[in-house]
LUMTIVEX-871464 format. One line per 10 residues: number of its first residue (from 1); their letters; for each residue x, y, z of C-alpha. Coordinates in Angstrom, 1 decimal. Layout:
BEGIN
NUM> a> X,Y,Z ~ ...
This chain:
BEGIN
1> xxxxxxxxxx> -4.4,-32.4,15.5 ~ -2.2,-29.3,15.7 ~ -3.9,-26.3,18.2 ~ -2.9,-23.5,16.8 ~ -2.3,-20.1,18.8 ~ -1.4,-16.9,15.8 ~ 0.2,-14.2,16.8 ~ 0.2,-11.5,13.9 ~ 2.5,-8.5,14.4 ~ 1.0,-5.6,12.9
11> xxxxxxxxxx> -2.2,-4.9,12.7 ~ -2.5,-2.4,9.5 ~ -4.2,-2.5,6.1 ~ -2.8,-6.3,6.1 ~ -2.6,-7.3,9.6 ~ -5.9,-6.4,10.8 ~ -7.9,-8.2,8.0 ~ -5.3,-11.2,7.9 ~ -6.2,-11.4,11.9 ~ -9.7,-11.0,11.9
21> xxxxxxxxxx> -10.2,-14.3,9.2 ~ -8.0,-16.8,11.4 ~ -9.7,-15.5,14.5 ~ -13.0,-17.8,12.8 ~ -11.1,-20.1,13.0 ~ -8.5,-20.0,15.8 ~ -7.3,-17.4,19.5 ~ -5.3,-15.0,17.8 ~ -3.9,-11.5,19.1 ~ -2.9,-8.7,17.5
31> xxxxxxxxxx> 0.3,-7.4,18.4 ~ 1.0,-3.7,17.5 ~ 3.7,-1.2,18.9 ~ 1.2,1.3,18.6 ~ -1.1,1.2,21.7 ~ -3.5,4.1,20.5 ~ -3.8,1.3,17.5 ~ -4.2,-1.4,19.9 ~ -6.6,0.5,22.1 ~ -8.5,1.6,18.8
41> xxxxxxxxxx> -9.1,-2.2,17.7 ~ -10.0,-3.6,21.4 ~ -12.8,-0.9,21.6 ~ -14.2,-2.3,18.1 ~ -13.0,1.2,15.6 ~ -10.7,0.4,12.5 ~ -8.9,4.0,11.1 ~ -8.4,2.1,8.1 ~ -11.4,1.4,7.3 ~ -10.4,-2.1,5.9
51> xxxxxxxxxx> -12.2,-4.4,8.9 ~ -15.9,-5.0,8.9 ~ -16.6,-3.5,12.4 ~ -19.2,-6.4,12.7 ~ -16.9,-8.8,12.3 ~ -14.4,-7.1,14.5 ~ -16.6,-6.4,17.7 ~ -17.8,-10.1,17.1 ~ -14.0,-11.5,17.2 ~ -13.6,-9.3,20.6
61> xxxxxxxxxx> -16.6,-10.9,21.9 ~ -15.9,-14.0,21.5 ~ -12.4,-13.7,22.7 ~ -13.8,-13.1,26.0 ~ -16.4,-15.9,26.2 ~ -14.4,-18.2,24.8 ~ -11.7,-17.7,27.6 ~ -9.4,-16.7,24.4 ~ -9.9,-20.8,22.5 ~ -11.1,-18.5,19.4
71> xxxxxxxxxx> -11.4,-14.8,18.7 ~ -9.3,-11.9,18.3 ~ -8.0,-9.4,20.8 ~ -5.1,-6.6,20.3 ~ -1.9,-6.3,22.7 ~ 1.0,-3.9,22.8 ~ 2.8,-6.5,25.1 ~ 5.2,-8.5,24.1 ~ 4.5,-11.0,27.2 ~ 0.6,-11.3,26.0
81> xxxxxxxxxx> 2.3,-13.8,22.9 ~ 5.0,-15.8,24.3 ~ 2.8,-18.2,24.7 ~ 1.3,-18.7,20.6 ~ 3.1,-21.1,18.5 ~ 2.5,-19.4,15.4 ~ 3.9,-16.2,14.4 ~ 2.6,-13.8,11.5 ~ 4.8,-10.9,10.5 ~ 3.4,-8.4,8.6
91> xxxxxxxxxx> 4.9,-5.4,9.4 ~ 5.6,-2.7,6.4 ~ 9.2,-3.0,4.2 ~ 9.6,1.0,2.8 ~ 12.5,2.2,1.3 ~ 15.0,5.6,2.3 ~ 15.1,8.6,0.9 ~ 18.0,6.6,-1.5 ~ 15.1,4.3,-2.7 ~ 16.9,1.6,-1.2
101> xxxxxxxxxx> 15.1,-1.4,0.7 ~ 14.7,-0.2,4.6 ~ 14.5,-3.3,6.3 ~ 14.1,-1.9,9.9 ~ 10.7,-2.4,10.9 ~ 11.1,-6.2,9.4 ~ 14.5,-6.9,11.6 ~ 13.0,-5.1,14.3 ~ 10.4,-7.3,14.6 ~ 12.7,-10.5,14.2
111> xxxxxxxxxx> 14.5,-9.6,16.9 ~ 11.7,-9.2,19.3 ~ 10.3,-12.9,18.5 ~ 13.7,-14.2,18.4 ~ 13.5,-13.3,22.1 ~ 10.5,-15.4,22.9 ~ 10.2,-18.1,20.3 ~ 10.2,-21.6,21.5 ~ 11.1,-24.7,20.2 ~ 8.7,-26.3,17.3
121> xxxxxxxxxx> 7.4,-22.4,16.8 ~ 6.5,-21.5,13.3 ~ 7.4,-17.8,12.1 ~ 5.8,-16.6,9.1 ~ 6.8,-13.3,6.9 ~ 3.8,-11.8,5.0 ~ 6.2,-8.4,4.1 ~ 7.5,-7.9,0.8 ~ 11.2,-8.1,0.4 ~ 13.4,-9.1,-2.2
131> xxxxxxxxxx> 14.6,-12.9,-3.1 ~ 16.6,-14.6,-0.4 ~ 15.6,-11.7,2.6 ~ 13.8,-14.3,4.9 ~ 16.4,-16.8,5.0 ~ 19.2,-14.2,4.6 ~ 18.6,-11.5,6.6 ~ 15.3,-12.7,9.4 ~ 16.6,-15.8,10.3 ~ 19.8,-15.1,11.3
141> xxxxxxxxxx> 18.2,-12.6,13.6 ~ 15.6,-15.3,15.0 ~ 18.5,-17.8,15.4 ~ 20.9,-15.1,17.4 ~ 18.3,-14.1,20.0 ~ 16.6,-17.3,20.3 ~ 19.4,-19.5,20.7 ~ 17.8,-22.0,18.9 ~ 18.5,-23.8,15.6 ~ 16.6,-23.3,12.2
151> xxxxxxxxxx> 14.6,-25.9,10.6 ~ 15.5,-28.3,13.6 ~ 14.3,-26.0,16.3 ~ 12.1,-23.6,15.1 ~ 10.7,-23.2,11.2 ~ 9.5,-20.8,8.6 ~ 6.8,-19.5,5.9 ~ 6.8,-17.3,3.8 ~ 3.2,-15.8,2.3 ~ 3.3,-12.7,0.3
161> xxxxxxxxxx> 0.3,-10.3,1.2 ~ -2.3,-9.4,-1.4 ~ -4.1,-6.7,0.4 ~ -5.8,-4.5,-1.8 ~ -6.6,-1.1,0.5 ~ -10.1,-0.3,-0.1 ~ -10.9,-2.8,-2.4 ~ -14.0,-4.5,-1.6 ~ -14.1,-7.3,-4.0 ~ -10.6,-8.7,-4.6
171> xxxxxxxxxx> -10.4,-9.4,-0.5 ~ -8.1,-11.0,1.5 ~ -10.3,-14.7,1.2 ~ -10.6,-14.1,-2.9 ~ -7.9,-14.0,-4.2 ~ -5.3,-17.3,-4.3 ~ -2.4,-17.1,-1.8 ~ 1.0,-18.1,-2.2 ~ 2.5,-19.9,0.4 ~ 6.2,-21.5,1.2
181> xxxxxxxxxx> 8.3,-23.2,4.0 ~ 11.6,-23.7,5.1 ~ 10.7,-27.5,4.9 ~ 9.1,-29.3,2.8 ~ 6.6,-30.4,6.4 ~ 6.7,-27.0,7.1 ~ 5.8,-25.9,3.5 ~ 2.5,-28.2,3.6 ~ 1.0,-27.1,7.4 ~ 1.9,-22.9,6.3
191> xxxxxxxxxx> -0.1,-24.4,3.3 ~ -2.8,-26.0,5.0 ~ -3.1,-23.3,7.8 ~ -4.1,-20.8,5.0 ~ -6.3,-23.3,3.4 ~ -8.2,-22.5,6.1 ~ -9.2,-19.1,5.7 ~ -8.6,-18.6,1.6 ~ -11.4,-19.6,-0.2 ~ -9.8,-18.8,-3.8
201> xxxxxxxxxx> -7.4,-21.8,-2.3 ~ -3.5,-21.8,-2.7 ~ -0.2,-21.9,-4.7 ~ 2.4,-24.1,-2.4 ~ 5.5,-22.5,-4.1 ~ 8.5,-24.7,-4.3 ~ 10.6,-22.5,-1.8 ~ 10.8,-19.3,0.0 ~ 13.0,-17.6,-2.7 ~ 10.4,-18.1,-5.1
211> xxxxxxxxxx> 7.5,-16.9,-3.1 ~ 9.3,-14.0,-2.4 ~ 10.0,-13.5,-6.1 ~ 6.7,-14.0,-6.9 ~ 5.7,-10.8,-4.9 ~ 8.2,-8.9,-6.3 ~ 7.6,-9.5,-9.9 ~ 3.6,-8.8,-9.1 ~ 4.3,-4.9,-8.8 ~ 7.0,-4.6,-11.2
221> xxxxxxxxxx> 5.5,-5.4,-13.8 ~ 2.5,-3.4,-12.8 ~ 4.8,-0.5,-12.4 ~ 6.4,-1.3,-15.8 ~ 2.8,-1.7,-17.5 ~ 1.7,2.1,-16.4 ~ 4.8,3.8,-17.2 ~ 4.6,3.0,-20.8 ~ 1.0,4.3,-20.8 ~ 2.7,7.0,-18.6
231> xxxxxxxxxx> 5.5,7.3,-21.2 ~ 2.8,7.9,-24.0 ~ 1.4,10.6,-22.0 ~ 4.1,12.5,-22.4 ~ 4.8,12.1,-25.7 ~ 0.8,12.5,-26.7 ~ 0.7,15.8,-24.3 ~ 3.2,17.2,-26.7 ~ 1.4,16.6,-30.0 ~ -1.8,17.8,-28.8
241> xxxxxxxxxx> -4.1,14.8,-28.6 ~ -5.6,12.8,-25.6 ~ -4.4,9.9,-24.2 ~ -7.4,8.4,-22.8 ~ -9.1,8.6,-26.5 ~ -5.7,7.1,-27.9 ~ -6.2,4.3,-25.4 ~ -9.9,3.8,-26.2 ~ -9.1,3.3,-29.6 ~ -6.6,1.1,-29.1
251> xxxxxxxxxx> -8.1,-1.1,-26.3 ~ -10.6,-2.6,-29.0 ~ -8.3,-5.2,-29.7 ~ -9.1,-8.1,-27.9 ~ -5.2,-8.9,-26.7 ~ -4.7,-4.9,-25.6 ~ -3.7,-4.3,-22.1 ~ -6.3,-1.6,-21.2 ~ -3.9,0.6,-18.7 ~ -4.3,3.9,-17.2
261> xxxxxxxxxx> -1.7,6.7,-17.3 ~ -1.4,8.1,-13.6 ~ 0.1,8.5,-10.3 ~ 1.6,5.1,-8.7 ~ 2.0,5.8,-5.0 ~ 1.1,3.9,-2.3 ~ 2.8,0.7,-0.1 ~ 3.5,-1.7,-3.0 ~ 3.7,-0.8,-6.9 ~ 6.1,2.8,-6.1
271> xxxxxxxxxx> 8.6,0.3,-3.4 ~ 8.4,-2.9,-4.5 ~ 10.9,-2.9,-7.9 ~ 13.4,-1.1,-6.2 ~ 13.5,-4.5,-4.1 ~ 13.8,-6.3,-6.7 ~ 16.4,-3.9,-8.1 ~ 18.2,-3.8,-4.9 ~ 19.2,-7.9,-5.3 ~ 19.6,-7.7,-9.1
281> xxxxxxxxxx> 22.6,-5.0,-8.3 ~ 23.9,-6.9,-5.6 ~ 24.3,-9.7,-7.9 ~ 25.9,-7.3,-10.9 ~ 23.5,-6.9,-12.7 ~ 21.8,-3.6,-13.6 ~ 17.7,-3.8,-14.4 ~ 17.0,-1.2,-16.9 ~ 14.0,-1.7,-17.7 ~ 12.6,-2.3,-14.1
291> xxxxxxxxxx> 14.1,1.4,-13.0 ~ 13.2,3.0,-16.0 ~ 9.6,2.3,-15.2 ~ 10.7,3.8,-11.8 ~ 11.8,7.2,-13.1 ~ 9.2,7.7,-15.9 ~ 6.3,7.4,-12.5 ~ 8.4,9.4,-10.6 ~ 8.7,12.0,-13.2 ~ 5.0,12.3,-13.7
301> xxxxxxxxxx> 4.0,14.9,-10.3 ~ 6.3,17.4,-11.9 ~ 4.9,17.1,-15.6 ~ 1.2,17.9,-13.9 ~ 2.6,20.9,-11.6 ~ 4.5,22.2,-14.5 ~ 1.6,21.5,-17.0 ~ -0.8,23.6,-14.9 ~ 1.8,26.3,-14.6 ~ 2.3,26.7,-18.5
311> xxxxxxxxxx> -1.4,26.9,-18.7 ~ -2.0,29.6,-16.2 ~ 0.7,31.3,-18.1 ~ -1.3,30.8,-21.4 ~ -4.2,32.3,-19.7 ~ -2.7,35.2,-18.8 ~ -2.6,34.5,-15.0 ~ 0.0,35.4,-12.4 ~ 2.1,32.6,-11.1 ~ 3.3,33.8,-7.8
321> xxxxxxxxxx> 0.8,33.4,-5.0 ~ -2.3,32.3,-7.4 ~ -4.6,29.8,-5.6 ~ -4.4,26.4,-6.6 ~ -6.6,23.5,-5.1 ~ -5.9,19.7,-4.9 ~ -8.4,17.1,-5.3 ~ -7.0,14.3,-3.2 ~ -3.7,13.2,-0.9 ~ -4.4,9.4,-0.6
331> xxxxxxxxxx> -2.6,7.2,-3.3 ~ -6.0,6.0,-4.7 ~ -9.6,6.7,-4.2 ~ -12.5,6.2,-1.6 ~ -9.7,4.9,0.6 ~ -7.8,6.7,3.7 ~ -4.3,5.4,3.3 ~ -1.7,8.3,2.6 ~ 1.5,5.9,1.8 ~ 3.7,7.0,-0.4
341> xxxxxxxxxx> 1.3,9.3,-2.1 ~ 2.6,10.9,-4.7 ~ 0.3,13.7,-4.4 ~ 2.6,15.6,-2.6 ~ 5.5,15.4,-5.0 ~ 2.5,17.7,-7.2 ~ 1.9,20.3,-4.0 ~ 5.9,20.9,-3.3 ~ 6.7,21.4,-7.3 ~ 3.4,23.9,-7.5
351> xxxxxxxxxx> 5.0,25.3,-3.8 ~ 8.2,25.7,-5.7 ~ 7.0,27.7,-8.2 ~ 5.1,30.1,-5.6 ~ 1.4,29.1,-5.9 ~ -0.3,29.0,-2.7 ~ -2.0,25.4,-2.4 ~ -4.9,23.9,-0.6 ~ -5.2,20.4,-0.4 ~ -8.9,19.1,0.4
361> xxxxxxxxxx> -9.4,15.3,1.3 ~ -12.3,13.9,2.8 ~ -11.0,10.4,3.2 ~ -7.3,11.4,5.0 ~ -6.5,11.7,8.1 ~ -5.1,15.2,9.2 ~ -2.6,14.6,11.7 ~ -1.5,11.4,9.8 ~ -0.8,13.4,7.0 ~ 0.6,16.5,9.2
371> xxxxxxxxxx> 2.8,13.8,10.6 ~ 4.1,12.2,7.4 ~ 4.3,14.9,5.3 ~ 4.0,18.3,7.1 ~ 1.5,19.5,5.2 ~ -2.0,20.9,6.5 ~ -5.3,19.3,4.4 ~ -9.0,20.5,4.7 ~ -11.7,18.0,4.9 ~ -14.0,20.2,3.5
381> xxxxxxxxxx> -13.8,23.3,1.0 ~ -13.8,26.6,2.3 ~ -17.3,28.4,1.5 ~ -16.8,30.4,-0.9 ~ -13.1,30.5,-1.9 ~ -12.3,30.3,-5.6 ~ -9.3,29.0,-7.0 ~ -7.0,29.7,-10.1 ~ -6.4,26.3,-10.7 ~ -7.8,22.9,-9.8
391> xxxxxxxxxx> -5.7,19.2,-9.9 ~ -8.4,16.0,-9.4 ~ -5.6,14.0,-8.2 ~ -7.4,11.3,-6.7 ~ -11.2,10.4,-7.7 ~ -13.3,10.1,-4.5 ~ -16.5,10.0,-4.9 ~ -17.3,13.0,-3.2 ~ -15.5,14.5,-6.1 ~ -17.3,13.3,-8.7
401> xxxxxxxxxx> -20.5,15.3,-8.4 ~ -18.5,18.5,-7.1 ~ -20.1,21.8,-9.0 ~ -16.7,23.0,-9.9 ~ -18.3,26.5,-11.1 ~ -18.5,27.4,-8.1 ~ -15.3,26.7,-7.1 ~ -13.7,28.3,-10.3 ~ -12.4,31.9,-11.0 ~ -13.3,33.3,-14.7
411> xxxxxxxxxx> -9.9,32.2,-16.0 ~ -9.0,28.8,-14.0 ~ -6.9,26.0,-15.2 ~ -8.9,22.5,-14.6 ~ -6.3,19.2,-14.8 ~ -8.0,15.8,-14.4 ~ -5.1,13.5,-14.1 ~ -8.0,10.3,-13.4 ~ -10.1,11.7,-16.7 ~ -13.2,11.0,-14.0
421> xxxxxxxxxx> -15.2,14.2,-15.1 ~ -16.8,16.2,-17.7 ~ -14.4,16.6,-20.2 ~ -16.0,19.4,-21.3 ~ -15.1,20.8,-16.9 ~ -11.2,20.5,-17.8 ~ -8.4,21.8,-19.7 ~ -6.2,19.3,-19.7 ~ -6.2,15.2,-19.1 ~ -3.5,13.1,-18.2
């Protein structure tokens, strides 16, 4: 029988939780460039909030008594691997400012195991990309500093993540994974391996491409699905009924896709079609409906900011300098991660127009958001301040029993783009 020794690289929203399951199982550490990260996990604390801290400080623990046979234990050093025979990468795929694919952090981290893979080593991509990136763009990179030869030398999986951040239910072990090799020998152990962990069980795809594909096609059509609910938000807004009743209605028939209008944000459903997009145009042709879903979500931030600005007008409030107050940065609620949130497409559009904005967020974490963003958040409301208008962008919990009279000046504008409170609290829904 096989030992197995997993390194993963990254240890994230899917690194950590990916780590922590096969360290029941197996030695694995937890490579991250980020030593506060690294120092963060080895002392048992998870920013992220997506580890069980039980199950974290046990892994440590038995890392040490163990001698390292099983368990889990973060490194920063590149040396502290060499020595595993598995190799997980999970490292995050955005795009540029040109929403097109930024492969960086995944060829970055190609070329550093290039440089200390060994013969019969198994390297397996968990990042999104688009069809044909692992065998077209990684492995060149891990033949080039390895010196070694593919699929005679060294081999590879592909697995798409399924992380859910903050989702307590659909975990990691729950829901089925997809899994693929660059052989068919290689397909069945990236299979097997995962067998180990995934209790929902898993979908051996027929090849790499197709896994990848798979992935791909999971958020696009997610991303397609809101932006026609999105879509009729925009057109209902205009003739002066609600789209959450229209959707009621309609989502008594049994075959209706029950979808929300909102923002789309975050790591995967706002990135992941323009992946897809990215290889469609290399190959001539042009995805319309893929990137039209893309610009109706996009367009959404400035239709709230502008919304809230027509009905301050309406109420005969001054524009320039009123108070405004956001509900919310992350890209979804009860949940700290701040990627791609489109949030703060609503607080530079309400900036534009002069407002002066607070953004309160229990969940975020300041200098994360400082960092990314350059914006300033509260944790907490200021006693006593009262705002002209109000956006529930996200619906923490903490939210939903706020007593918004007291936050509220005699003529504020309320928008609830989750439709999570009172309707009878708001002025507008999205």
């Amino acid at each position: 029988m096989k030992l197995y020794n997993i390194a993963i690289i990254g240890q994230g929203y899917v690194g950590l939780p990916l780590s922590l399951e096969f360290a029941n199982h197996y030695p694995v550490m937890g490579f991250d460039i980020n030593t506060e990260r690294i120092n963060e996990l080895n002392s048992g604390h998870d920013a992220t909030l997506e580890a069980d801290l039980n199950k974290l400080k046990n892994s440590l623990v038995r890392y040490q008594e163990s001698d390292g046979s099983i368990g889990y234990r973060g490194t920063s050093d590149i040396r502290e691997i060499a020595d595993c025979n598995v190799f997980i990468i999970t490292v995050p795929t955005p795009i540029d400012k040109y929403n097109a694919p930024d492969l960086n952090p995944l060829l970055s981290a190609s070329k550093m195991l290039g440089e200390i893979i060994k013969k019969g080593d198994i390297v397996i991509f968990e990042s999104t990309v688009f069809p044909g990136c692992t065998e077209e763009e990684c492995v060149p990179i891990l033949e080039k500093y390895s010196a070694l030869k593919f699929n005679e030398d060294f081999f590879v999986g592909y697995s798409p993540e399924r992380i859910n951040p903050g989702d307590k239910v659909n975990t990691l072990t729950s829901v089925v994974k997809v899994t693929s090799g660059s052989t068919a020998e290689t397909a069945k152990e990236v299979d097997d391996l995962y067998k180990t962990i995934i209790t929902a069980g898993t979908h051996q795809a027929p090849s790499i491409r197709v896994a990848e594909a798979s992935k791909a096609i999971e958020n696009a059509q997610r991303d397609v699905n809101i932006s026609f609910v999105n879509e009729l938000a925009l057109i209902f807004d205009r003739m002066g009924i609600d789209t959450n009743d229209v959707l009621e209605a309609a989502g008594t028939k049994y075959n209706f896709l029950k979808y929300k209008p909102g923002l789309v944000g975050g790591h995967c459903i706002s990135v992941d079609p323009y992946y897809l997009a990215h290889k469609a145009e290399q190959l001539g042709y042009h995805p319309d409906v893929i990137l039209s879903g893309r610009r109706v979500n996009d367009s959404i931030a400035k239709f709230i900011a502008s919304k809230v600005v027509k009905l301050l007008i309406s109420k005969g409030n001054v524009i320039k300098n009123s108070q405004a107050l956001i509900l919310g940065v992350t890209f979804k609620e009860n949940c700290p991660d701040v990627r791609n949130t489109k949030v703060i497409d609503i607080y530079n559009e309400l900036k534009d127009y002069g407002v002066e904005v607070d953004i309160c967020d229990p969940w975020a974490d300041k200098e994360e958001v400082q960092h990314e963003y350059g914006v300033t958040i509260l944790h907490e409301l200021e006693e006593g301040k009262k705002y002209d208008s109000i956006i529930i962008a996200v619906s923490h919990k903490e939210f939903l029993s706020l007593d918004f009279e007291k936050i509220k000046k005699e003529e504020c504008v309320v928008f609830d783009t989750k439709a999570c409170i009172d309707r009878n609290l708001v002025d507008a829904r999205l």
